[in-house]
C-alpha positions, 0 to 999 in steps of 0.5 A, spaced: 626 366 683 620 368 680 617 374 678 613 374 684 619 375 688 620 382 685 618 388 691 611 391 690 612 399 691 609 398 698 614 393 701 619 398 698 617 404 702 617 399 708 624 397 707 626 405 707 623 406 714 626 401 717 634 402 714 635 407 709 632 413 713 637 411 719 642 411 714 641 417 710 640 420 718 648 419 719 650 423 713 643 428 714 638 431 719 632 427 719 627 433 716 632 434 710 632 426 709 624 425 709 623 431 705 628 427 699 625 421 700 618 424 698 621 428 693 623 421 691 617 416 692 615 416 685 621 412 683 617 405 683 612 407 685 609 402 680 611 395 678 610 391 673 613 385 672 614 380 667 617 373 666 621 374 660 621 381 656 625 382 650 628 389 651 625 393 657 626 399 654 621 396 648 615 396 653 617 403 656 615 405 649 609 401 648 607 404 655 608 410 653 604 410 646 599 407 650 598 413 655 599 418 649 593 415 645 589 414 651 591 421 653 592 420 660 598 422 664 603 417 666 606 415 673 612 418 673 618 413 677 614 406 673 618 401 673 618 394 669 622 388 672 623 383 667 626 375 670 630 375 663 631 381 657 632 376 650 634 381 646 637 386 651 642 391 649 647 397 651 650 403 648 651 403 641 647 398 640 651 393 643 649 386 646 646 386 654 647 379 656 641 378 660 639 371 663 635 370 669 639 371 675 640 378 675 636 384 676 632 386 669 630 394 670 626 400 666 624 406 669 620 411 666 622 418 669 616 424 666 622 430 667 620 436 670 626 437 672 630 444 671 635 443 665 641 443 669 638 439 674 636 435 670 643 433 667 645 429 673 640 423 672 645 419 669 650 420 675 644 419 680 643 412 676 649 410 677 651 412 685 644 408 685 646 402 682 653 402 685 650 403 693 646 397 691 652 392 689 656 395 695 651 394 700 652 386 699 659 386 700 661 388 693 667 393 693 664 396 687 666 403 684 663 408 678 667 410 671 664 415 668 659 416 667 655 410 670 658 403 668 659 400 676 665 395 676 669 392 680 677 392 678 676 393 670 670 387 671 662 391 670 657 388 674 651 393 673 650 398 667 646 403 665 642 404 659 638 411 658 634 414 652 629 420 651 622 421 648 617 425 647 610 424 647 606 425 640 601 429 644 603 431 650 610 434 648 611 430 655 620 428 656 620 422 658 627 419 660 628 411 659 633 409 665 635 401 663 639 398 670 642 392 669 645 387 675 649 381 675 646 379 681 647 371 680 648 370 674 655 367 673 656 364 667 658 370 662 659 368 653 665 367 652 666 374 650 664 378 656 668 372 661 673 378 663 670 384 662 664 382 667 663 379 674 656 378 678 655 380 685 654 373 687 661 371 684 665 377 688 662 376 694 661 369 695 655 367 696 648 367 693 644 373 693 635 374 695 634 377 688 627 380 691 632 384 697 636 386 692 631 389 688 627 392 693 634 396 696 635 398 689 629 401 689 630 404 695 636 407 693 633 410 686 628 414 691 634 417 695 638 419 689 632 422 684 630 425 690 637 429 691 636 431 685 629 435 686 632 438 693 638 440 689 632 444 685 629 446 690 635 448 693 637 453 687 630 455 687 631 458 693 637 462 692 637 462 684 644 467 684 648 463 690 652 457 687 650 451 692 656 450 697 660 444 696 656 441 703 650 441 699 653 438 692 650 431 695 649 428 690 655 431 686 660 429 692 657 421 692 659 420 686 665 424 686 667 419 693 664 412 689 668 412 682 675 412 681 676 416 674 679 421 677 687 422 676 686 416 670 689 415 664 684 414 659 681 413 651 676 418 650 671 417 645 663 417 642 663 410 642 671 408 645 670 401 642 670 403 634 672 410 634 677 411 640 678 419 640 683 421 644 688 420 650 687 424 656 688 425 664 681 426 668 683 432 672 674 432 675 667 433 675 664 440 673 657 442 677 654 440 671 656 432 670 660 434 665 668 430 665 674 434 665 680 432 661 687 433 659 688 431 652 696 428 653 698 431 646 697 437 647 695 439 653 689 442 652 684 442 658 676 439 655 670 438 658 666 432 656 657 432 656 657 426 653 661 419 651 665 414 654 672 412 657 676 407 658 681 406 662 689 405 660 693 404 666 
């Protein structure tokens, strides 16, 4: 695939019309579900693409820096899609392989969101990536809080830092999502932590397709997000119903966290913190444990599990 491939905006915003309006409408009304999807156009509502970059997350910055000097307002919802990351990393610094054949992606967020809305972007991410792997055939499930994997072996993960405009005083919210879309062949250290769509379900997949229906489900789930907001806006004193927790119950319904024995830590890899049991999902994103020691029931923001069982 070449880099030509990857979706303009507008042919994202066609391939909404013509599948994901119908499917959301079976969960939703229709009015509710076009009023998400305004809410959520500004996710890809520009692209770059890029034969080969070293990190995504890099030229985020170099973008931002450009605006902030220019002093000009930035596109929230930019995206950058690379064919291959060189230098590609996750949390911790740890590397990303990222070859040609997988799905390379920055998003640029300007967050206006409340804080407690705002909390929940790195679960929205995540049901986006896990609803595009499923929508091909794959069978994958989200650990908290947003690494998508199917039985123990990652096929997509999340990245997101944040940054503040020298000038602007603007939050800007980098969103790195990784997909092993066609890339099969892992380094011999991530050969039985990782899996590609392609592998899993069988055949080789249209990357372009993939990456539109990606887009698509960034829009739908960044305008969740704002609908909650409008939503609490409305009613500041009431606490949302459960029926209106859509995004909350998503990602409640997509992972396989809950009832797990599991190592808790900041960076479970070199300092594992603690054995725990996850009993849930507070309204704010946060995770809650009980430590096997002892009993005692905490709430976790930040951090990473593994599981034990």
């Amino acid at each position: 695939m070449g880099i030509n491939s990857y979706p303009p905006s507008s042919v994202v915003q066609d391939y909404i019309t013509a599948h994901e309006i119908e499917r959301r409408s079976r969960l939703l009304p229709q009015n509710r579900v076009q009023t998400v999807f305004r809410y959520g156009a500004i996710a890809g509502s520009r692209i770059h693409t890029y034969a080969s970059l070293e990190r995504g997350m890099d030229e985020a910055r170099q973008l931002i820096d450009d605006h902030e000097r220019q002093g000009r307002s930035f596109p929230s919802g930019l995206v950058i899609l690379a064919e291959e990351l060189t230098g590609g990393k996750g949390r911790f610094q740890r590397y990303w392989h990222a070859p040609k054949g997988g799905i390379w992606m920055t998003m640029v967020f300007v967050n206006n969101l409340l804080p407690e809305i705002s909390r929940l972007l790195p679960l929205a991410a995540g049901i986006a990536c896990c609803e595009t792997v499923r929508q091909f055939g794959v069978p994958a499930q989200v650990k908290w809080v947003n690494d998508v994997h199917v039985q123990g072996r990652k096929v997509a993960g999340i990245l997101m830092e944040t940054l503040y405009g020298n000038r602007s005083g603007e939050e800007y919210i980098l969103i790195g999502a990784g997909l092993n879309v066609n890339n099969g062949d892992f380094p011999p250290e991530l050969e039985n932590l990782a899996g590609s769509m392609a592998d899993l379900c069988g055949r080789r997949l249209d990357l372009g397709l993939v990456a539109t229906d990606l887009l698509a489900k960034f829009c739908w789930n960044i305008g969740l997000l704002y609908l909650q907001e409008e939503l609490q806006l409305a009613e500041p004193d009431i606490v949302l119903p459960e029926k209106e927790q859509f995004l909350l119950n998503r990602w409640c319904a997509l992972s396989d966290s809950f009832g797990r024995r599991v190592m808790f830590g900041y960076d479970v890899q070199q300092n594992p913190q603690y054995e725990a049991e996850v009993l849930g999902l507070e309204e704010d994103g946060g995770l809650r444990l009980r430590h096997l020691e002892d009993n005692v029931v905490v709430t976790e923001y930040g951090g990473e599990i593994v599981y034990l069982d």
